[in-house]
Backbone as a printed PyTorch tensor [residue, N CA C, xyz], in Angstrom:
tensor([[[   0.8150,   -1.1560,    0.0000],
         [   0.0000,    0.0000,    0.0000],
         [   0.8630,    1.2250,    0.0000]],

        [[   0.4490,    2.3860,   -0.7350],
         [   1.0520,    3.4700,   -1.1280],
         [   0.6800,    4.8390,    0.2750]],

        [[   1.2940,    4.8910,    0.0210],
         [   0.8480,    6.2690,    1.1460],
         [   1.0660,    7.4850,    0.6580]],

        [[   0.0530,    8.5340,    0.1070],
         [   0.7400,    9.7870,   -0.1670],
         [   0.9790,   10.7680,    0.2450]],

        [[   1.7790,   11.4040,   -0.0060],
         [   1.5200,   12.7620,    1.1820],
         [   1.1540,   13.7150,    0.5320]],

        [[   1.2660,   14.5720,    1.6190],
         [   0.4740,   15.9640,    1.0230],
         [   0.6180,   16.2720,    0.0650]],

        [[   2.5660,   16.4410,    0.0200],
         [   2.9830,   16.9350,   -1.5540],
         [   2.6800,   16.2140,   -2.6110]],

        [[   2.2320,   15.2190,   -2.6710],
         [   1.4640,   14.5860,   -3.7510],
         [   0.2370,   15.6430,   -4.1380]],

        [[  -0.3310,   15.5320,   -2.9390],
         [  -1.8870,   16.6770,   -3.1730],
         [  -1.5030,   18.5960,   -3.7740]],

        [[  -0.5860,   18.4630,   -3.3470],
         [  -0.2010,   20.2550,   -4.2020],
         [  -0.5740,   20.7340,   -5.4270]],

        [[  -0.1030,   19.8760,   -6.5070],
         [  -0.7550,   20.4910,   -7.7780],
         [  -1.9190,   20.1130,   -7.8710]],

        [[  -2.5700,   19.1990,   -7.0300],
         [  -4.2210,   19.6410,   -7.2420],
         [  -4.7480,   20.7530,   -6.6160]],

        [[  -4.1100,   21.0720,   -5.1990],
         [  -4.7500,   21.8660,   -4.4890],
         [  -4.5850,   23.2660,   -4.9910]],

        [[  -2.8630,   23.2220,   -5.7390],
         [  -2.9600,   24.3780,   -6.2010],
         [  -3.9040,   24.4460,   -7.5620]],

        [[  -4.0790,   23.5550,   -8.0190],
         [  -5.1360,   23.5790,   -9.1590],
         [  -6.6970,   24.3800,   -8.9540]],

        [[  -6.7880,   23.4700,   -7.5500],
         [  -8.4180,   23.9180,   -6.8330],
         [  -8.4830,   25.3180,   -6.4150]],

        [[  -7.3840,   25.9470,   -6.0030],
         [  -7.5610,   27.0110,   -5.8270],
         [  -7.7240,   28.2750,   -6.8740]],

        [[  -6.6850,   27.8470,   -7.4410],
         [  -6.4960,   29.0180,   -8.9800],
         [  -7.8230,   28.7270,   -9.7400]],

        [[  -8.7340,   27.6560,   -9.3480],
         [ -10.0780,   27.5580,  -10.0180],
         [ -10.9740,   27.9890,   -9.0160]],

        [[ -10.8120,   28.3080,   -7.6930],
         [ -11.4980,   28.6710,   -6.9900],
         [ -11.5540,   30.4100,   -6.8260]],

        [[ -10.0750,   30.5100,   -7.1990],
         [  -9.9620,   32.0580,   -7.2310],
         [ -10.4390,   32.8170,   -8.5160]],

        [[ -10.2760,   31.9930,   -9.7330],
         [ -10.9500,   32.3640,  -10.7510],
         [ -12.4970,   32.1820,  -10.9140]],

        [[ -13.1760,   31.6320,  -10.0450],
         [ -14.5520,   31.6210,  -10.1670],
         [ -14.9210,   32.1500,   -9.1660]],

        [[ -14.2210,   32.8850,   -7.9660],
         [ -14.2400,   33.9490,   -7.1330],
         [ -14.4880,   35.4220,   -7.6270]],

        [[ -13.0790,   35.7300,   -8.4760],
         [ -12.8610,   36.6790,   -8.7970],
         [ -14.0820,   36.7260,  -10.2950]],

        [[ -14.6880,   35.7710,  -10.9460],
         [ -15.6660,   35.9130,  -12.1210],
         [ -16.7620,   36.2430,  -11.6180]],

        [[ -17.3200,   35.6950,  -10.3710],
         [ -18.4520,   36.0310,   -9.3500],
         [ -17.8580,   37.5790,   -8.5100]],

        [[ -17.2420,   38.1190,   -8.3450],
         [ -16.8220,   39.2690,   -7.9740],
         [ -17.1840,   40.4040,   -9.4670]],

        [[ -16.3300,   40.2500,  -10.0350],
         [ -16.4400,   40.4710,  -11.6130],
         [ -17.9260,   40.6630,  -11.7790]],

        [[ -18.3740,   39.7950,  -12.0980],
         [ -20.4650,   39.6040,  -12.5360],
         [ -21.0690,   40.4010,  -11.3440]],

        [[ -20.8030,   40.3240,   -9.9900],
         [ -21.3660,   41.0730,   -9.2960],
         [ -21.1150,   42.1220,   -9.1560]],

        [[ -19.9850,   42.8530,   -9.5780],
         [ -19.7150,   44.0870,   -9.8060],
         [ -20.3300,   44.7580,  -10.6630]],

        [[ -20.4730,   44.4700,  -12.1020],
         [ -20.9250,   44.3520,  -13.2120],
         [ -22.4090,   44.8170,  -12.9890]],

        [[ -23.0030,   43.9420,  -11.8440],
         [ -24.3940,   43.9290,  -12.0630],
         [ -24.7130,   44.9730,  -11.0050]],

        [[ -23.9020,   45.2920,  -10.0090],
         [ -24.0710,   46.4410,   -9.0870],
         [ -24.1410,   47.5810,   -9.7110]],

        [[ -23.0080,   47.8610,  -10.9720],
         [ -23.1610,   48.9150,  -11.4740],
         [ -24.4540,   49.1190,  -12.5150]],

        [[ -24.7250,   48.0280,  -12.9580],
         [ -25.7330,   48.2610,  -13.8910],
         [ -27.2340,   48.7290,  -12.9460]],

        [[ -27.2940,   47.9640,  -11.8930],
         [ -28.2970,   48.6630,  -10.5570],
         [ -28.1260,   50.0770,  -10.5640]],

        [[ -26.6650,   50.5170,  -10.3210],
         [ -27.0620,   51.8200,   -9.9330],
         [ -27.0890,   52.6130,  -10.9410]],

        [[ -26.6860,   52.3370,  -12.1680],
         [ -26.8770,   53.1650,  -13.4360],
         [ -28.5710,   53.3820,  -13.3880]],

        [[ -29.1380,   52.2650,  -13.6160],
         [ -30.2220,   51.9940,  -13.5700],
         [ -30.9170,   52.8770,  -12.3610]],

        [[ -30.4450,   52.8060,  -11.1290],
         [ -31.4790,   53.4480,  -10.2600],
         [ -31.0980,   55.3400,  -10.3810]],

        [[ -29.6850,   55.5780,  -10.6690],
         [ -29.1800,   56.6590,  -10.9860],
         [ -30.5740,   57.2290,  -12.4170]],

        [[ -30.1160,   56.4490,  -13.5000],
         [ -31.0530,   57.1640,  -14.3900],
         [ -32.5550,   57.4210,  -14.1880]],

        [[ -33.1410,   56.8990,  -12.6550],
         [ -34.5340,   56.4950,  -12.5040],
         [ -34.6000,   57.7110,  -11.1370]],

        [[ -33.4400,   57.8250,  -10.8060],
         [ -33.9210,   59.0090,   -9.9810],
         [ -33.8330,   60.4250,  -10.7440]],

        [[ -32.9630,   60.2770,  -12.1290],
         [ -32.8210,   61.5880,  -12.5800],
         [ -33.8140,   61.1420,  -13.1880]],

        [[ -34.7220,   60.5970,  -13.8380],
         [ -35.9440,   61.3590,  -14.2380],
         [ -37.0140,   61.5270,  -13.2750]],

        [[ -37.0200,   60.8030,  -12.1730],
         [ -37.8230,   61.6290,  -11.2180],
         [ -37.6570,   62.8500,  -10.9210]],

        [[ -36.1730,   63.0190,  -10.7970],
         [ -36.0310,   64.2850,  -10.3350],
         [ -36.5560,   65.3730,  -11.6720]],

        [[ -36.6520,   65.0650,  -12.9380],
         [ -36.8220,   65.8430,  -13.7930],
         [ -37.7920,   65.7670,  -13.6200]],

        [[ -39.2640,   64.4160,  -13.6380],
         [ -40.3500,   65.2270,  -13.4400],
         [ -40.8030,   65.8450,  -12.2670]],

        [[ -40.4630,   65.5320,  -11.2490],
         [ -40.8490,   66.7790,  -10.4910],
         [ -40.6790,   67.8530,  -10.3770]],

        [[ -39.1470,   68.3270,  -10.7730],
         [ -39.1910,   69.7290,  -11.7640],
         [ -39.6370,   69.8430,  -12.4990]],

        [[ -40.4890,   69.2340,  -13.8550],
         [ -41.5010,   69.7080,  -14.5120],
         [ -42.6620,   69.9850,  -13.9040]],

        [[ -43.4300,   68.8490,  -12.7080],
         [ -44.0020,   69.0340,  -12.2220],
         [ -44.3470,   70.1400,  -10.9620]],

        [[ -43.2200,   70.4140,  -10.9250],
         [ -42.8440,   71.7510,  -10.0240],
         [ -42.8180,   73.5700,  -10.5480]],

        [[ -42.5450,   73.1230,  -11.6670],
         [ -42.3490,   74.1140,  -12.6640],
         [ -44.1780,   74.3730,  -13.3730]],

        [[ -44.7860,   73.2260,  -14.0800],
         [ -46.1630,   73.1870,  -13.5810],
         [ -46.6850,   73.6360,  -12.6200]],

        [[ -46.6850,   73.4260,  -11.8980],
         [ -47.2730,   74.0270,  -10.1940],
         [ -46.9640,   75.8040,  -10.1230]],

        [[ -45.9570,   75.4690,  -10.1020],
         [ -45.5030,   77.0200,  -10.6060],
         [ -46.2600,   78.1330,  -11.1860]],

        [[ -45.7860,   77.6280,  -12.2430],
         [ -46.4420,   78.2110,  -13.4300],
         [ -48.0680,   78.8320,  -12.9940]],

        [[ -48.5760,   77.2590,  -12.8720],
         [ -50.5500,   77.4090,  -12.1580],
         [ -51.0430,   78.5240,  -11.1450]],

        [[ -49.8240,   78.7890,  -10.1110],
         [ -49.8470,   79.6970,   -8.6880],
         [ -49.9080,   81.0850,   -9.3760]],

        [[ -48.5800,   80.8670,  -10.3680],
         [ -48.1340,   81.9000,  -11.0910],
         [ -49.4300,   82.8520,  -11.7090]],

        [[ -49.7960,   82.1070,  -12.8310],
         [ -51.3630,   82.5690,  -13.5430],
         [ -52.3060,   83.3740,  -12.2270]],

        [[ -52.9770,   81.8860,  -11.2580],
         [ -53.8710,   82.0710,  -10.2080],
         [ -53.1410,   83.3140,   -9.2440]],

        [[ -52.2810,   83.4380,   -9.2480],
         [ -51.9930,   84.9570,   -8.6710],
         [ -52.2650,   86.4700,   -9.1230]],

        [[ -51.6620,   85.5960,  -10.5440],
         [ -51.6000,   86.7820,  -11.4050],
         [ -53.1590,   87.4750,  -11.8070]],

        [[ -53.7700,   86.7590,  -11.7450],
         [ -55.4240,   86.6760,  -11.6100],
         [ -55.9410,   87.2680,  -10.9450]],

        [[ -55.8500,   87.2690,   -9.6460],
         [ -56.2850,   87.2920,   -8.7810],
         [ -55.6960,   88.7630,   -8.6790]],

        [[ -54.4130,   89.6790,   -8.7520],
         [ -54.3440,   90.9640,   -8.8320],
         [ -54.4730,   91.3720,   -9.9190]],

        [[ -55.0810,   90.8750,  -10.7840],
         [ -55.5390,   91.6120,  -12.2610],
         [ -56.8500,   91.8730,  -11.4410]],

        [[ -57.4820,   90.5980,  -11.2070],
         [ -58.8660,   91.4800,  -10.8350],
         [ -59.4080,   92.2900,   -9.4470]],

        [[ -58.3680,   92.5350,   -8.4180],
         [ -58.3500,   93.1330,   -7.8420],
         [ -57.7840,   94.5330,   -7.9990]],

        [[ -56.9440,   94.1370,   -9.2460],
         [ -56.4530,   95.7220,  -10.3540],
         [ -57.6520,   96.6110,  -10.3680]],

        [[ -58.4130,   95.8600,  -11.1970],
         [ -59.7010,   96.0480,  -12.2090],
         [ -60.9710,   96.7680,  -11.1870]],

        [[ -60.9790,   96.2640,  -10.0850],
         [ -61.9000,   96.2020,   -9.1680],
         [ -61.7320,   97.6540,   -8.1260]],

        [[ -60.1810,   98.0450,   -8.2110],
         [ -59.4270,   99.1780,   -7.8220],
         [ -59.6850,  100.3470,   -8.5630]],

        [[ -59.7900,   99.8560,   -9.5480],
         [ -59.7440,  100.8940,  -11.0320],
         [ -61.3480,  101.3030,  -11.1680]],

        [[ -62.2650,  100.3010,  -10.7290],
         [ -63.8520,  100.7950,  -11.1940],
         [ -64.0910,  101.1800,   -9.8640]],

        [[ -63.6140,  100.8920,   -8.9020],
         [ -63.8750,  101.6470,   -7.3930],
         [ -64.2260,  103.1670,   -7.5450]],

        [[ -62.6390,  103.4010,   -7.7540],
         [ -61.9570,  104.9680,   -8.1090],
         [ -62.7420,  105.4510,   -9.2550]],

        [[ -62.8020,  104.4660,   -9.9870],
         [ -63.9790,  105.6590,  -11.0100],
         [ -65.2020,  105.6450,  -10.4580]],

        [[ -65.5840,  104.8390,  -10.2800],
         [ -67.4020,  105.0780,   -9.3230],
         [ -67.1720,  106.1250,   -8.6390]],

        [[ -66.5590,  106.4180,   -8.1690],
         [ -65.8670,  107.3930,   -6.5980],
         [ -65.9630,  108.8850,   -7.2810]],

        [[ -65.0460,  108.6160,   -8.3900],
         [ -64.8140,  109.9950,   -8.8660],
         [ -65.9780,  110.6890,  -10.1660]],

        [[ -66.5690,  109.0960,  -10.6560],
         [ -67.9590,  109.9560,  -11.1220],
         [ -69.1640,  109.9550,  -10.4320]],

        [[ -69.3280,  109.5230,   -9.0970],
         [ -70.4320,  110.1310,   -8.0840],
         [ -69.7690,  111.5120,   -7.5190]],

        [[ -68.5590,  111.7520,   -7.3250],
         [ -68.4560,  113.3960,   -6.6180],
         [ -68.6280,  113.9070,   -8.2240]],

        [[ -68.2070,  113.4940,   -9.2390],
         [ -68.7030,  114.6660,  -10.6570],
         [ -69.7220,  114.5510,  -10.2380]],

        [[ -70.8640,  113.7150,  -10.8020],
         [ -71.7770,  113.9960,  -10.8610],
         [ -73.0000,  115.3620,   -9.7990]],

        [[ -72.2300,  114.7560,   -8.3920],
         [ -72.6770,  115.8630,   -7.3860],
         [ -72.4040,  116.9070,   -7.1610]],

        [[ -70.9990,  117.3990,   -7.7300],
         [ -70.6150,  118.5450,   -7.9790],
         [ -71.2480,  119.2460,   -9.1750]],

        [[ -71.5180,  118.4930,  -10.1610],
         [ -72.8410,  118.9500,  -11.5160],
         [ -73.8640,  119.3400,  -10.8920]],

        [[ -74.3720,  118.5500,  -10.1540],
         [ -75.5910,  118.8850,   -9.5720],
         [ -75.9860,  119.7980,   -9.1140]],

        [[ -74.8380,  120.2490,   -8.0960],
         [ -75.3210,  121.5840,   -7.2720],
         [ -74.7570,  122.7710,   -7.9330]],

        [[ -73.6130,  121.9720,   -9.0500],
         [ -73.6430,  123.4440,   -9.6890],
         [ -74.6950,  123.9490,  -10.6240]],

        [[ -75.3140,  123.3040,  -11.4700],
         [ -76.8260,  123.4380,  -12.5860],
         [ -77.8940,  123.8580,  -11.5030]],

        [[ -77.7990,  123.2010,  -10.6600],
         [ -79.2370,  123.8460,   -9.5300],
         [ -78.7980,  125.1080,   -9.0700]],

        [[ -77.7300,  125.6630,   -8.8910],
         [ -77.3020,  127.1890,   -8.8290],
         [ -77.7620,  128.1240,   -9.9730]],

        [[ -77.8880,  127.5290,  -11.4250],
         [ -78.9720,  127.8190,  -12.3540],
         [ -80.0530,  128.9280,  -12.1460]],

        [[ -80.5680,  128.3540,  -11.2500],
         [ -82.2820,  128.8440,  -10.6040],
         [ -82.0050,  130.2710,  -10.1680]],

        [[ -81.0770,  130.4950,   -9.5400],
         [ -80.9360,  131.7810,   -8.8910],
         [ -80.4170,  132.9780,  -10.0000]],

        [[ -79.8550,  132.5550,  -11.2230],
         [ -79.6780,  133.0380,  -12.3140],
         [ -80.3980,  134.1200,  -12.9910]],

        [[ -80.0180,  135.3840,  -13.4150],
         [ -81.3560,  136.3510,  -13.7690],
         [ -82.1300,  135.5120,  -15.2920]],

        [[ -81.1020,  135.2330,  -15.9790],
         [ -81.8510,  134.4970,  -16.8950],
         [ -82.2690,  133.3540,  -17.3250]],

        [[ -82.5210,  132.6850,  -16.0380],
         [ -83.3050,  131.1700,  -15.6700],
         [ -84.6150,  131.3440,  -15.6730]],

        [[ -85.3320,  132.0420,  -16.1510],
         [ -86.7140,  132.0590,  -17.1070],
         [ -86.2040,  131.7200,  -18.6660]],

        [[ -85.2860,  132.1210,  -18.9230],
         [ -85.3950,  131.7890,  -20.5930],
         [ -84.7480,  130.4430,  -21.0510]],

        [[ -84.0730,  130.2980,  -19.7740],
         [ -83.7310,  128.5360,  -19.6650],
         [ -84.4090,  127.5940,  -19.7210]],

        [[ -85.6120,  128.0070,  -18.6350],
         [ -86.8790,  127.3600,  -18.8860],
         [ -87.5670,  127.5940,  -20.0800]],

        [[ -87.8230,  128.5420,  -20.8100],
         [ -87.9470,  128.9990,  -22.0500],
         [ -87.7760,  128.0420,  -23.1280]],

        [[ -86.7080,  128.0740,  -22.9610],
         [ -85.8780,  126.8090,  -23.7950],
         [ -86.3060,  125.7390,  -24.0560]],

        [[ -86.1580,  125.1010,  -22.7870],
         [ -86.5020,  123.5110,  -22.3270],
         [ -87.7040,  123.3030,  -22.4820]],

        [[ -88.9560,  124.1900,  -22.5580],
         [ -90.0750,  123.8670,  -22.7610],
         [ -90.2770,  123.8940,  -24.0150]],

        [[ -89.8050,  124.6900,  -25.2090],
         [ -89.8680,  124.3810,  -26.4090],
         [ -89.3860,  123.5150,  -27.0960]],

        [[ -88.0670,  123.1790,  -26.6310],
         [ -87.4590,  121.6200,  -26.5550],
         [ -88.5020,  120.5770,  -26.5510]],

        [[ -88.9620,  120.3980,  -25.5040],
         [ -89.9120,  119.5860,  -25.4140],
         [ -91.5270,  119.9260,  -25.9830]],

        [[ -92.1250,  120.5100,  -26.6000],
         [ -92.9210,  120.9260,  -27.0580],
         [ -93.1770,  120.4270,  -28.2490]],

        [[ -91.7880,  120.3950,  -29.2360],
         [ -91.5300,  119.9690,  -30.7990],
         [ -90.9340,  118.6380,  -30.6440]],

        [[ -90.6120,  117.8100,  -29.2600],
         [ -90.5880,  116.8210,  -29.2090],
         [ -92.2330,  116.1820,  -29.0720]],

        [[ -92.8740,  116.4760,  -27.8190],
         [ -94.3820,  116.1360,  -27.7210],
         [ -95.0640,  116.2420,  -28.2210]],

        [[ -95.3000,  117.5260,  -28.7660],
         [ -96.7500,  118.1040,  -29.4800],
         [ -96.9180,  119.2770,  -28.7760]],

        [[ -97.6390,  120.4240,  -29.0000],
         [ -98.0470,  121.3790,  -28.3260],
         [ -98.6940,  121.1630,  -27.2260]],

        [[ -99.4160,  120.1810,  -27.2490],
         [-100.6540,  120.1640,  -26.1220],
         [-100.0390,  119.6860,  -24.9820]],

        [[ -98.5010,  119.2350,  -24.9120],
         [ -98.1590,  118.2310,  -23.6070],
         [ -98.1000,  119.1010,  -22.5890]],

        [[ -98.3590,  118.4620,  -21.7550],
         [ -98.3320,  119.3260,  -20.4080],
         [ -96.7500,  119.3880,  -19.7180]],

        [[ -96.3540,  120.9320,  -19.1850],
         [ -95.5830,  120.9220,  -19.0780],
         [ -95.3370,  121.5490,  -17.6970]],

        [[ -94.3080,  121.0300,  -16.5430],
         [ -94.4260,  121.2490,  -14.9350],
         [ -92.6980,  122.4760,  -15.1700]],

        [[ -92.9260,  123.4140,  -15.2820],
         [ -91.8610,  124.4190,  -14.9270],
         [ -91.3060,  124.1680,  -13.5680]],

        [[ -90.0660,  124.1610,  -13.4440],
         [ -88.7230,  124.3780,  -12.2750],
         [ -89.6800,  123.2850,  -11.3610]],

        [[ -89.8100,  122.3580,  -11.2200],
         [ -89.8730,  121.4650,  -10.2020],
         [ -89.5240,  121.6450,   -9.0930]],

        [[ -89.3380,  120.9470,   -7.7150],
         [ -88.8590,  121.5380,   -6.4160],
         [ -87.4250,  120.2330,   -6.7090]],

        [[ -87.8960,  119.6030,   -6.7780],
         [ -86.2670,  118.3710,   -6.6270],
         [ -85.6980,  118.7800,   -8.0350]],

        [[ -85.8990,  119.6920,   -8.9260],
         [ -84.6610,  119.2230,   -9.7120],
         [ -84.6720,  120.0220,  -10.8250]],

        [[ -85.4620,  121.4330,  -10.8260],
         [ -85.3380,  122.3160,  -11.9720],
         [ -86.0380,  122.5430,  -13.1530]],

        [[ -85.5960,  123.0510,  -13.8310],
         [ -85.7940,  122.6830,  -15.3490],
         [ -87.2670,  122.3050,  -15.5050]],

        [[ -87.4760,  121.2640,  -16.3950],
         [ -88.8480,  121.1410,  -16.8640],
         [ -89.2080,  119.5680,  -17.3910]],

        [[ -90.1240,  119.2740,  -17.2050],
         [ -90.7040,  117.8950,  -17.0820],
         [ -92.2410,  117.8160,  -17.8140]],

        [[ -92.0110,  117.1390,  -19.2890],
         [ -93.0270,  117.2990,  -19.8740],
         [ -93.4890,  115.9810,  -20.3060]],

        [[ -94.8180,  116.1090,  -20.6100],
         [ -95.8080,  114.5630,  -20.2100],
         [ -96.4950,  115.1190,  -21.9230]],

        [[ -96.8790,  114.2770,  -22.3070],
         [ -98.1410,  114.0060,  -23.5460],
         [ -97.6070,  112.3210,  -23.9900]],

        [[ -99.0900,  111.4800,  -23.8760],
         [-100.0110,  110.3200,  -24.6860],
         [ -99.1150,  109.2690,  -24.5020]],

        [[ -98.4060,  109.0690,  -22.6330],
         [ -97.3470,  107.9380,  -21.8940],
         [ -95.9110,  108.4670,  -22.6080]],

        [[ -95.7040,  109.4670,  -23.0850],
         [ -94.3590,  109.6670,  -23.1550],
         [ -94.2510,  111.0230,  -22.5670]],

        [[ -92.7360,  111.0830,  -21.7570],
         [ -92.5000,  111.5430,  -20.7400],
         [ -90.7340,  112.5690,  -21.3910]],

        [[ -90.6940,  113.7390,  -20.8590],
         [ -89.2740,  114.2460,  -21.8260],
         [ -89.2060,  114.9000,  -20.0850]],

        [[ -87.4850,  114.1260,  -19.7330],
         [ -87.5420,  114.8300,  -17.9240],
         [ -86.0900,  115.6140,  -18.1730]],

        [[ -86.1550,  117.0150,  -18.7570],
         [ -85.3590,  117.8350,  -18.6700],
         [ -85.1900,  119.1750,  -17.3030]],

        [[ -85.1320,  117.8510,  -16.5190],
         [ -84.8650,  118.6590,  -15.1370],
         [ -83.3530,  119.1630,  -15.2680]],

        [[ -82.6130,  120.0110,  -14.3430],
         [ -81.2170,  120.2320,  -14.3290],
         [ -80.4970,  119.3800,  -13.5710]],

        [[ -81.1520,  118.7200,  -12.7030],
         [ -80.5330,  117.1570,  -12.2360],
         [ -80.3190,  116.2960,  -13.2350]],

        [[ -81.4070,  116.2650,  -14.3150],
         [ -81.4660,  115.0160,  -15.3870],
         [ -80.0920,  115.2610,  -16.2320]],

        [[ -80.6300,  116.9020,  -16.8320],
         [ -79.2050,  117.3900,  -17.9580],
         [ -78.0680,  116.8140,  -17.1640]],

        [[ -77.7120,  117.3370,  -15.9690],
         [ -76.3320,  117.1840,  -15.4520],
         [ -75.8870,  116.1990,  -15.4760]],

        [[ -76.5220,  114.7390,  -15.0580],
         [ -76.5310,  113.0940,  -15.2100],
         [ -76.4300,  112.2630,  -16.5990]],

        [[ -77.0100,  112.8900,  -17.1770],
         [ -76.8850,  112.7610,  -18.7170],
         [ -75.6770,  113.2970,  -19.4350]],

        [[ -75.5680,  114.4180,  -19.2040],
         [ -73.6830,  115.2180,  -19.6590],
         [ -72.7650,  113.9700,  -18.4230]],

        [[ -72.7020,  114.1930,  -17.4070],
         [ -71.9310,  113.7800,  -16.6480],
         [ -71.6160,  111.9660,  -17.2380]],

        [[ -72.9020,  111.0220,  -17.5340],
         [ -72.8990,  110.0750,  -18.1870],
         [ -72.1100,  109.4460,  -19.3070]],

        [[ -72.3520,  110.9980,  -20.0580],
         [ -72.1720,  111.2080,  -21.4510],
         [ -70.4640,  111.4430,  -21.4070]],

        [[ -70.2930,  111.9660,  -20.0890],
         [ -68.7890,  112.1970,  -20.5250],
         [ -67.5260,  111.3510,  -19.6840]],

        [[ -68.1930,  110.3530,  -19.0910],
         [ -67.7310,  109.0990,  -18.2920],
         [ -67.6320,  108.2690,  -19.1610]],

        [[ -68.7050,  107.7380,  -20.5920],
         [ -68.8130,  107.1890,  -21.6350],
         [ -67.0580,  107.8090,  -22.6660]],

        [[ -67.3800,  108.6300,  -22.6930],
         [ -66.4430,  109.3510,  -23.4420],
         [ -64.9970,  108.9610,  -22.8640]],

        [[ -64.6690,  108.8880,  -21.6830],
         [ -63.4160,  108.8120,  -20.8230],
         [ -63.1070,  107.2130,  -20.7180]],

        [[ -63.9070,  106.7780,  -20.6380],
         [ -63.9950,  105.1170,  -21.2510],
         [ -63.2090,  104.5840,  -22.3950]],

        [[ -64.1920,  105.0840,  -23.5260],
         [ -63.6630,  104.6540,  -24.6230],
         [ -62.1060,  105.1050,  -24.5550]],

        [[ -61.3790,  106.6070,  -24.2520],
         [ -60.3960,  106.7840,  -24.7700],
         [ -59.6290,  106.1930,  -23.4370]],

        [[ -59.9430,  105.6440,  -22.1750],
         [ -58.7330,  104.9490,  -21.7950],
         [ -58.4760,  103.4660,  -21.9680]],

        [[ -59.2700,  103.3540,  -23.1970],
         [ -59.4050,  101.5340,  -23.5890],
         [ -58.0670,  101.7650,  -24.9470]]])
């Protein structure tokens, strides 16, 4: 019977190993390989998250952006018809009491004069006609449901109207 020794076993063992280290290092290798391809992979999957949520952020944006912008346009707008309501109710009341100062006028008979013939060749002769009213001047004439109300309250509201219309168009 033979007996071997170890050194008999060497060039296998060194065999087993250099095959053990090479299918070590190929499994090192492949798992490397595949780690990187993971994180390429999770790398490219967070940069497009991250891109859409900057689009989606930028969206959002944008939406606040508008809805703001909105929101002081029409509180612009709302500023802007305030101030004119404002400033054509004091015209208008400042018209008012200035045309009703009219009355005290030496020649506020022929004013009335006027206004009744005005309305006369509008109505017909026969319409009935109420000289200087107590609320509002001028003259107020009636014939067959039609009505002509050239009070000096009315004129003044009507010019004053007329020229709010006018201030309109040219700040459009």
């Amino acid at each position: 019977m033979s007996t071997n020794s170890l050194e008999d076993y060497a060039p296998l063992d060194d065999a087993l190993c250099r095959a053990a280290a090479a299918r070590a290092s190929a499994l090192v290798a492949h798992a490397q390989h595949d780690a990187d391809e993971r994180v390429a992979a999770a790398r490219a999957e967070a940069d497009a998250l991250v891109l859409a949520a900057s689009r989606e952020g930028a969206v959002r944006a944008d939406l606040a952006f508008a809805r703001e912008r909105s929101i002081v346009r029409r509180d612009a707008a709302a500023t802007v018809l305030d101030a004119k309501r404002v400033s054509f109710d004091e015209l208008r009341e400042r018209c008012r009491a200035a045309v009703l100062e009219l009355r005290t006028a030496p020649d506020y008979p022929e004013l009335l004069d006027g206004l009744e013939a005005r309305a006369r060749a509008q109505l017909g002769s026969a319409a009935d006609v109420t000289r200087d009213p107590a609320q509002g001047g001028g003259i107020v004439a009636r014939a067959e449901g039609q009505r002509v109300d050239d009070t000096l309250v009315a004129l003044a509201d009507r010019a004053v109207a007329d020229l709010a219309a006018r201030l309109d168009e040219a700040w459009r």
